[in-house]
Kinemage of the C-alpha trace (Angstrom):
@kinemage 1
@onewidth
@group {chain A} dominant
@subgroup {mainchain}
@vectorlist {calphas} color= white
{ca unk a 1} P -39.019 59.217 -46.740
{ca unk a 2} L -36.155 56.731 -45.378
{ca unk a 3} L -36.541 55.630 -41.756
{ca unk a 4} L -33.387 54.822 -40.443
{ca unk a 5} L -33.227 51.785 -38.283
{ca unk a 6} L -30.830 51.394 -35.031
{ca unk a 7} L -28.803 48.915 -35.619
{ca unk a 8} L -28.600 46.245 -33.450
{ca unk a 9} L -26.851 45.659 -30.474
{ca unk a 10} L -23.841 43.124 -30.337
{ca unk a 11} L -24.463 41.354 -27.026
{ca unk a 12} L -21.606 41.895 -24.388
{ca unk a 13} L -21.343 39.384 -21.737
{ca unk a 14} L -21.141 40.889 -18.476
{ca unk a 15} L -18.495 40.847 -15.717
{ca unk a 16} L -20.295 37.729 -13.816
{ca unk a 17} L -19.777 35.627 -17.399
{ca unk a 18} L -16.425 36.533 -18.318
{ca unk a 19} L -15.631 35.709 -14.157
{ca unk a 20} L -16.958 32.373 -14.135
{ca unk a 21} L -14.438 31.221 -16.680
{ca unk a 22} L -11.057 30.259 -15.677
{ca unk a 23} L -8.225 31.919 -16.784
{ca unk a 24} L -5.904 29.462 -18.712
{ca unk a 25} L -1.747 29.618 -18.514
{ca unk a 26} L -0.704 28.806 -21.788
{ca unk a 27} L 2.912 26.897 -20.167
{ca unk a 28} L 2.626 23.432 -19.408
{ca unk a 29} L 1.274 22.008 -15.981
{ca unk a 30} L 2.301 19.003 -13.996
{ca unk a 31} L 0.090 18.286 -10.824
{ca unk a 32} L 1.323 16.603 -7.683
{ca unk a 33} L -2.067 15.511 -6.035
{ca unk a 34} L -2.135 14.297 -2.240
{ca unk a 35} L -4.953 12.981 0.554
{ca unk a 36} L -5.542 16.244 2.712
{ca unk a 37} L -8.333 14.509 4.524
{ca unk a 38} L -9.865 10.933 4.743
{ca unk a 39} L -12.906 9.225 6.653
{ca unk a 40} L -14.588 6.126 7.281
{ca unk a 41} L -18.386 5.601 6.794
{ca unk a 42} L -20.763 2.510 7.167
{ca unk a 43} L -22.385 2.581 4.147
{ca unk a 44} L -24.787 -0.163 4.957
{ca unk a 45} L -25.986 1.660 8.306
{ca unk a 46} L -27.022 4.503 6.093
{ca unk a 47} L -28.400 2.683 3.421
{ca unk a 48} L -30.644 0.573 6.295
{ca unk a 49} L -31.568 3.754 7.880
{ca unk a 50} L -35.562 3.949 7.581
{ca unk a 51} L -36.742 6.017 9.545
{ca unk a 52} L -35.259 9.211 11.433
{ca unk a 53} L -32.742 7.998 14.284
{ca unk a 54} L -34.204 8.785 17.935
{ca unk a 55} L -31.869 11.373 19.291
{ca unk a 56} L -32.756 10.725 22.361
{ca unk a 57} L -30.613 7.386 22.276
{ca unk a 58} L -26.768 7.611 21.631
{ca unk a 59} L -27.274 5.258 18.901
{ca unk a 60} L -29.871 6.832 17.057
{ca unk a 61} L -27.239 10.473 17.725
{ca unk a 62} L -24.542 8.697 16.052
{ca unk a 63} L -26.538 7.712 13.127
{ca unk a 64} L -28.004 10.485 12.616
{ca unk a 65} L -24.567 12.526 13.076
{ca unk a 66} L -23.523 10.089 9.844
{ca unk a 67} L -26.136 11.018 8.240
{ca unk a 68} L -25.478 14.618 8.439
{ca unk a 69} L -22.094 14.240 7.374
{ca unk a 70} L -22.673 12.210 4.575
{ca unk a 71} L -25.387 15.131 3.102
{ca unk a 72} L -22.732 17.240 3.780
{ca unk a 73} L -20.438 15.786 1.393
{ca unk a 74} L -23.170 16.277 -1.692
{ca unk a 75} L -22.097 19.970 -1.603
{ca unk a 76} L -18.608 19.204 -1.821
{ca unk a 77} L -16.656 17.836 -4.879
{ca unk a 78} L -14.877 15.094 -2.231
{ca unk a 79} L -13.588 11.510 -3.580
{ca unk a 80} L -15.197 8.238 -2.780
{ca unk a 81} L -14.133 4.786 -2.511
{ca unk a 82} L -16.802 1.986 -1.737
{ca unk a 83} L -14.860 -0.127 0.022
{ca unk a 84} L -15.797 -3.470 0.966
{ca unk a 85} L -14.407 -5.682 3.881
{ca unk a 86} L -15.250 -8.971 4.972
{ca unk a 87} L -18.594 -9.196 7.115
{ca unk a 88} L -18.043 -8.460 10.842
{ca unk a 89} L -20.213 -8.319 13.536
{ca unk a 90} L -20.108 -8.363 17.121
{ca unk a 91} L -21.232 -11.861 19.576
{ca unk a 92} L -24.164 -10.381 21.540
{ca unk a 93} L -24.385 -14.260 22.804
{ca unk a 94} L -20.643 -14.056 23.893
{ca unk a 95} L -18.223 -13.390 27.257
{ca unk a 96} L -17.482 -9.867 27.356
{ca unk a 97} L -14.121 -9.343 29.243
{ca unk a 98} L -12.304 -7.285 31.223
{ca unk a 99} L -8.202 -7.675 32.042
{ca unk a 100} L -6.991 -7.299 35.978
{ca unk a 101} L -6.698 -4.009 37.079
{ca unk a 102} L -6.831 -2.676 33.883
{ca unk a 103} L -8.826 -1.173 31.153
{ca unk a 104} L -8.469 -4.251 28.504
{ca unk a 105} L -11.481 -4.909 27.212
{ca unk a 106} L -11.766 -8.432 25.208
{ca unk a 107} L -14.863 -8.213 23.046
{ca unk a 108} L -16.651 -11.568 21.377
{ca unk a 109} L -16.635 -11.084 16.857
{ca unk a 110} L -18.644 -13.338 14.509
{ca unk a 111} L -16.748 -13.015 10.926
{ca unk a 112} L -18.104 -13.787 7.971
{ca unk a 113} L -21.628 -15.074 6.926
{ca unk a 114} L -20.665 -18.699 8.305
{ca unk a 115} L -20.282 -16.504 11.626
{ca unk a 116} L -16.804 -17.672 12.640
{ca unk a 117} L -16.061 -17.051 16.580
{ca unk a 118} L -13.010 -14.526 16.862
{ca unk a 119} L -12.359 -11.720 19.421
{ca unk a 120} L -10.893 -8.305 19.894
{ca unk a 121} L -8.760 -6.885 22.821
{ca unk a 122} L -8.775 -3.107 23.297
{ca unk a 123} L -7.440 -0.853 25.705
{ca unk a 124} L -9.575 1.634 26.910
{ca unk a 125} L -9.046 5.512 27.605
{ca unk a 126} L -10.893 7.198 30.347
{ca unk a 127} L -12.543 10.448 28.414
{ca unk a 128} L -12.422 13.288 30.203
{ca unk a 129} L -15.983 13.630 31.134
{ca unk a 130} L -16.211 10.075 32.862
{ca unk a 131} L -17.446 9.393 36.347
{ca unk a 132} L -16.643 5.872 36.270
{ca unk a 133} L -12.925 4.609 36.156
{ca unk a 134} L -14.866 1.527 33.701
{ca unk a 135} L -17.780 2.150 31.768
{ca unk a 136} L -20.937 -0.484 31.646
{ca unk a 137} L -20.860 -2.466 28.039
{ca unk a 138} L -23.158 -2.861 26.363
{ca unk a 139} L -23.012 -4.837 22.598
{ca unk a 140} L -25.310 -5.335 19.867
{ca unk a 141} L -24.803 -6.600 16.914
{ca unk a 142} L -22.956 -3.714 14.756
{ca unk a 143} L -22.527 -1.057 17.723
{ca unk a 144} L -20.895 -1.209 21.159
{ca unk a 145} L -21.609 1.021 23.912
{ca unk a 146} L -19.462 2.621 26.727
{ca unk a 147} L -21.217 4.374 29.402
{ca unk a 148} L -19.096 6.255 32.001
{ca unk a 149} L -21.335 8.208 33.558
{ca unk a 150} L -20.807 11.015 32.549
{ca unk a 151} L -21.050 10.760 29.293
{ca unk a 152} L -21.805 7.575 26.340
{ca unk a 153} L -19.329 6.497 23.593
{ca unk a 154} L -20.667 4.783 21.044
{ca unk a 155} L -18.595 2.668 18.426
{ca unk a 156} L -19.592 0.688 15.561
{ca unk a 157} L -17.801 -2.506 14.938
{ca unk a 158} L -15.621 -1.023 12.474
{ca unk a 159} L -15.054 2.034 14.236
{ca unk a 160} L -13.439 -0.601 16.922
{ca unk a 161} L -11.210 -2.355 14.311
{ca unk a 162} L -9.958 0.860 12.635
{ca unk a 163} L -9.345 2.924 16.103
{ca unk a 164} L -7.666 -0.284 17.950
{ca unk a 165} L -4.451 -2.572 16.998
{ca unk a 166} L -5.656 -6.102 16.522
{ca unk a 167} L -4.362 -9.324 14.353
{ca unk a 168} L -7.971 -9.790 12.238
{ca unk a 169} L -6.586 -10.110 8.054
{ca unk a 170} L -9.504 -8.465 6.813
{ca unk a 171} L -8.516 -6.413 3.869
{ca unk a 172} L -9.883 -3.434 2.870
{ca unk a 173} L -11.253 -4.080 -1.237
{ca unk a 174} L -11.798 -1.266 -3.301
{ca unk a 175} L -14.926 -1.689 -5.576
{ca unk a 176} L -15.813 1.759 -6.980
{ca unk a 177} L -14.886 5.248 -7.228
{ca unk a 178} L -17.096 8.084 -7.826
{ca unk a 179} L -17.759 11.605 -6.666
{ca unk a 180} L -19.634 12.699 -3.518
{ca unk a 181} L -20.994 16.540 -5.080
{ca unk a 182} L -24.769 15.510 -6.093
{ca unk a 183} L -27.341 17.925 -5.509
{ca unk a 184} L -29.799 15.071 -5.126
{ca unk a 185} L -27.735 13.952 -2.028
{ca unk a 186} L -28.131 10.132 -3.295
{ca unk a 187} L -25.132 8.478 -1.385
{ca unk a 188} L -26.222 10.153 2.054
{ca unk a 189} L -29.149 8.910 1.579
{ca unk a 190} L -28.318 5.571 0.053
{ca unk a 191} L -30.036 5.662 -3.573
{ca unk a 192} L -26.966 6.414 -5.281
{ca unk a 193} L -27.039 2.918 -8.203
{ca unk a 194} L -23.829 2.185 -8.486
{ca unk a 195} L -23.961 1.507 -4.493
{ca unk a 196} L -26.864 -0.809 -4.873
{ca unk a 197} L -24.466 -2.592 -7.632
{ca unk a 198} L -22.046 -2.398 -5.326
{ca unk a 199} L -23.855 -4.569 -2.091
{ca unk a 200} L -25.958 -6.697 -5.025
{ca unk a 201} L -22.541 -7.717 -5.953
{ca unk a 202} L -20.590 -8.526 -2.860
{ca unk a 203} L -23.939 -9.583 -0.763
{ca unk a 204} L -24.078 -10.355 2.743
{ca unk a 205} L -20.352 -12.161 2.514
{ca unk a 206} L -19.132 -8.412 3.096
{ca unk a 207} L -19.782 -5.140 4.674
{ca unk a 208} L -20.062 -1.912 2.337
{ca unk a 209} L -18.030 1.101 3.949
{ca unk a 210} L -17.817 4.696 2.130
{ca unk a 211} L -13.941 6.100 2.007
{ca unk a 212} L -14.266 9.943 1.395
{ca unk a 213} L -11.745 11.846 0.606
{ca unk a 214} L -10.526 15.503 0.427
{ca unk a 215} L -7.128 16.148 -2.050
{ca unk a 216} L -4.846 18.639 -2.514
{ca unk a 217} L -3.338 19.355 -5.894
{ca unk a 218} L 0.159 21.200 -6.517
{ca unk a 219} L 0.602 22.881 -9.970
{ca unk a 220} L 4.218 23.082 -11.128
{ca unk a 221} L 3.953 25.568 -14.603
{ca unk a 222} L 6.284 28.578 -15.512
{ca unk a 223} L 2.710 30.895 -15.438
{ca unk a 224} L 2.572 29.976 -11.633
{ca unk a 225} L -1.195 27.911 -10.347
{ca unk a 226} L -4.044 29.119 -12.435
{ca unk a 227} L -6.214 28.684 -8.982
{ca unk a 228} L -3.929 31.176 -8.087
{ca unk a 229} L -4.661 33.782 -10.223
{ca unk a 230} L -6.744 36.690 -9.420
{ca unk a 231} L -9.957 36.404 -11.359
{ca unk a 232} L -10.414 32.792 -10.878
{ca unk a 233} L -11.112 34.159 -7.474
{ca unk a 234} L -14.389 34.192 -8.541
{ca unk a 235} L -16.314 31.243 -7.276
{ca unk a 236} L -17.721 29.926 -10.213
{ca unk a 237} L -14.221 29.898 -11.930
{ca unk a 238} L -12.672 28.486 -8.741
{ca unk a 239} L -15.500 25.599 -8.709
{ca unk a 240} L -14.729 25.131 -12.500
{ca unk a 241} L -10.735 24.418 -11.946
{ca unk a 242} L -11.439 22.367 -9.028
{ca unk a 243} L -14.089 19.966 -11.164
{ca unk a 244} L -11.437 19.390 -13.565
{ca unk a 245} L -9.131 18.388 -11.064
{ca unk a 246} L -11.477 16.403 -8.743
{ca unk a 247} L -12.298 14.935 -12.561
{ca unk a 248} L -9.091 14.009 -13.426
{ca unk a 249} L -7.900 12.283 -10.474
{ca unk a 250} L -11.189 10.618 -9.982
{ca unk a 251} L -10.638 9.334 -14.300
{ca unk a 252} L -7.309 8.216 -12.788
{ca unk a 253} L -8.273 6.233 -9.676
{ca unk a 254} L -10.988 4.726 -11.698
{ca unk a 255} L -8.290 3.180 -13.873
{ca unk a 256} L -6.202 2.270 -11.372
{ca unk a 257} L -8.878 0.261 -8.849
{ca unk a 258} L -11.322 -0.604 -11.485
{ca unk a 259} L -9.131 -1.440 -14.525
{ca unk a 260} L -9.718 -0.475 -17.947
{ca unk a 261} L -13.231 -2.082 -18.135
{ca unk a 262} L -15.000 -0.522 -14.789
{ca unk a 263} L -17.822 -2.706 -14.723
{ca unk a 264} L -19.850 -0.328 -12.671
{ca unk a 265} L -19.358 2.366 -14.670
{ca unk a 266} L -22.000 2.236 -17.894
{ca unk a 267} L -21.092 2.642 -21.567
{ca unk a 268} L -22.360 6.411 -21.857
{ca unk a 269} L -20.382 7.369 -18.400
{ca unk a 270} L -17.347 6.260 -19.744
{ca unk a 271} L -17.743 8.052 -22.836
{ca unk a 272} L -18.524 11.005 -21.376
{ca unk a 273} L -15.235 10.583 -19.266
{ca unk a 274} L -13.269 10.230 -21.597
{ca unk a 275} L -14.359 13.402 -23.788
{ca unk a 276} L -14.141 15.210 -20.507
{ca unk a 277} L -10.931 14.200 -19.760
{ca unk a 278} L -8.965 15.488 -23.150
{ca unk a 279} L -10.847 18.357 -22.970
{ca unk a 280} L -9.530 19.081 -19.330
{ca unk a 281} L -5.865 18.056 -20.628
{ca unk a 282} L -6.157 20.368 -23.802
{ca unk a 283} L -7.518 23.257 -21.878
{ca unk a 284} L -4.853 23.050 -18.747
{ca unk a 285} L -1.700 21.762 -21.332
{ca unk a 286} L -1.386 18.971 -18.401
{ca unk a 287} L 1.778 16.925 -19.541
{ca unk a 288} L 1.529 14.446 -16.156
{ca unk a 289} L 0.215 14.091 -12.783
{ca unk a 290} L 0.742 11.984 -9.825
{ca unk a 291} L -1.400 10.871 -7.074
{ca unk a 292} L 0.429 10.096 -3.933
{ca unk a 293} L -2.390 8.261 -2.283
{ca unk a 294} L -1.619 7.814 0.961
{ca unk a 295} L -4.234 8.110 3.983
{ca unk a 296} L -4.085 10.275 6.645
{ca unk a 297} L -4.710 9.483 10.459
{ca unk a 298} L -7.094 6.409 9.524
{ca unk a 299} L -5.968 3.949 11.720
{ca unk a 300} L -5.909 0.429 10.712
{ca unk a 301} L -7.951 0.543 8.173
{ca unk a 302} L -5.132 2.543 5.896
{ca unk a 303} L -4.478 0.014 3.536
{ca unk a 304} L -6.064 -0.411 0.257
{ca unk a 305} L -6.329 -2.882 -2.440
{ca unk a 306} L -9.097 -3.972 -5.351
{ca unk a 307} L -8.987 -6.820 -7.795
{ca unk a 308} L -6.659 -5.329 -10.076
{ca unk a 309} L -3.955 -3.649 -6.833
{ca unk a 310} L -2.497 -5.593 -4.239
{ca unk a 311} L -2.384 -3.945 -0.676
{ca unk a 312} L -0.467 -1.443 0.522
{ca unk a 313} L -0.577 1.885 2.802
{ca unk a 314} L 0.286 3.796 0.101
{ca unk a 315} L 0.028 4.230 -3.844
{ca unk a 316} L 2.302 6.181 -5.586
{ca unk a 317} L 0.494 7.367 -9.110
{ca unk a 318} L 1.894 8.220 -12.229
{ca unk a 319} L -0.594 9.467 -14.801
{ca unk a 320} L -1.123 10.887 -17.987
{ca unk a 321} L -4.006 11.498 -20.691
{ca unk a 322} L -3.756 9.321 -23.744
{ca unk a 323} L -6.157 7.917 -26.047
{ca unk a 324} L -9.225 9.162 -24.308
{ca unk a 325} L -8.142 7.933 -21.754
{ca unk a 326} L -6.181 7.970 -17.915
{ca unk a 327} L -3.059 5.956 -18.313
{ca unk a 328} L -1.983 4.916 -14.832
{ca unk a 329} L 1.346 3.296 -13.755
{ca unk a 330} L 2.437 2.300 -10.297
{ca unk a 331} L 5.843 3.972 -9.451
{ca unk a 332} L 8.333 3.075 -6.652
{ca unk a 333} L 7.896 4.391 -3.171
{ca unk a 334} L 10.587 6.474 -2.262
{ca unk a 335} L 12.967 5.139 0.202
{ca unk a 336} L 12.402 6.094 4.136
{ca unk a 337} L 14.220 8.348 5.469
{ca unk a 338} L 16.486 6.558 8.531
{ca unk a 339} L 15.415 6.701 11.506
{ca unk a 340} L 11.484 6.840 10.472
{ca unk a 341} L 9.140 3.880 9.879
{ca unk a 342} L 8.380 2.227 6.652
């Protein structure tokens, strides 16, 4: 007697698998990418930070604010910059000054680790919860505070130089570029490595500041924007395209700031990167893409150099995937329209 066995079953992925993988165009893409979003951070206030801030004191609110902003960012696939400026700090030993009849507020600096004796003059705006026409001052050594009754605004030292015109020099050095999406949270809470390299490298000669930013990226192909396309609605295939942007642009500015040894970036990192990045070019048929880096409504802190890029408020990016690798060439900034500022 013959027993017939079932046969067996092919496996079928289900709808969640087949979802959660992007759906290619098979026309070529460019990308235009641009800064949607950009902010400032003190990276060596949240590295220093111990202990819980007291909430109770508008200090300890605005640290811990930071902090919550900077865990925030681990769920997102943002940008980073550490950036690294000159050491600043603020004269808690010096004349704090007010102009006649006026909201000019002079305030006493120490720069650099030789503590050089400069100054800042601000003017003032009365917030709209204030029941003083001048707020009390009070300075310490990285924060200043303005109590006007009503309410307390609290600044950091670099908060002051980036919100308020001034004459300082004190450029803005990009050291390091990485990604803030970590589900160890390691840069809020300031145990990401490549930081420690970072201040280890620069030392108390400088102050270590975190640039974050969001980017927007503009597919021109004949098939229209993959993102755009209905099943890579799904989340997982949406998180998918956007890692292989965020990927590419972040293999780009790594170039670009870092040259084409980054020294904080180890051996098996770069190797990885640079099978990641054919793979993304293969799988999206990317021909070029640009990076118009350029930052938005950051004050005076918007320009940007490293040791490889001079300064300027904006970088205009042309880049492409050869060799394994991000080739990156500066192009020429388009010409200003008349009647608007350079």
């Amino acid at each position: 007697m013959t027993t017939l066995q079932p046969a067996a079953q092919t496996p079928q992925p289900n709808a969640d698998s087949l979802l959660s993988l992007p759906q290619r165009t098979a026309a070529p893409q460019s990308w235009m990418v641009r800064v949607s979003d950009a902010k400032y951070y003190w990276y060596d206030l949240a590295a220093g930070i111990a202990d819980k801030p007291d909430i109770r004191d508008p200090i300890g609110r605005y640290m811990r604010r930071m902090q919550f902003e900077l865990d925030a960012t681990a769920e997102q696939r943002h940008l980073f910059f550490a950036v690294t400026r000159p050491r600043v700090r603020f004269d808690v030993a010096g004349m704090v000054q007010w102009g006649f009849f006026s909201l000019k507020l002079t305030l006493p600096l120490l720069l650099g680790v030789e503590q050089a004796k400069d100054h800042i003059t601000v003017e003032l705006k009365v917030p709209f919860a204030a029941t003083m026409k001048k707020p009390s001052v009070t300075l310490t050594e990285h924060f200043i505070s303005l109590n006007w009754g009503g309410l307390v605004e609290v600044f950091s030292v670099h908060d002051l130089l980036q919100t308020y015109a001034h004459t300082l020099k004190l450029p803005s050095k990009v050291a390091y570029v990485g990604q803030t999406r970590d589900p160890d949270g390691r840069l809020g809470k300031g145990r990401l490595p490549a930081m420690h390299k970072v201040r280890a490298q620069f030392g108390d000669d400088y102050d270590t500041l975190l640039l974050v930013l969001g980017t927007t990226v503009e597919v021109s192909c004949a098939e229209g924007d993959p993102a755009d396309h209905e099943l890579n609605a799904h989340p997982q295939a949406a998180d998918a395209l956007h890692a292989e942007r965020s990927d590419m642009i972040e293999a780009a500015l790594i170039r670009y700031f870092e040259g084409s040894n980054p020294r904080l970036h180890g051996t098996e990192e770069r190797q990885q990167r640079s099978e990641r990045v054919v793979a993304v070019q293969a799988a999206n048929h990317l021909v070029q893409y640009t990076i118009d880096l350029e930052l938005p409504e950051i004050g005076y802190y918007n320009h940007l150099c490293s040791e490889f890029v001079s300064s300027a408020r904006r970088h205009l990016l042309s880049c492409f995937i050869a060799d394994g690798q991000a080739q990156v060439a500066p192009m020429p900034l388009p010409a200003a329209a008349k009647g608007n500022k350079a």
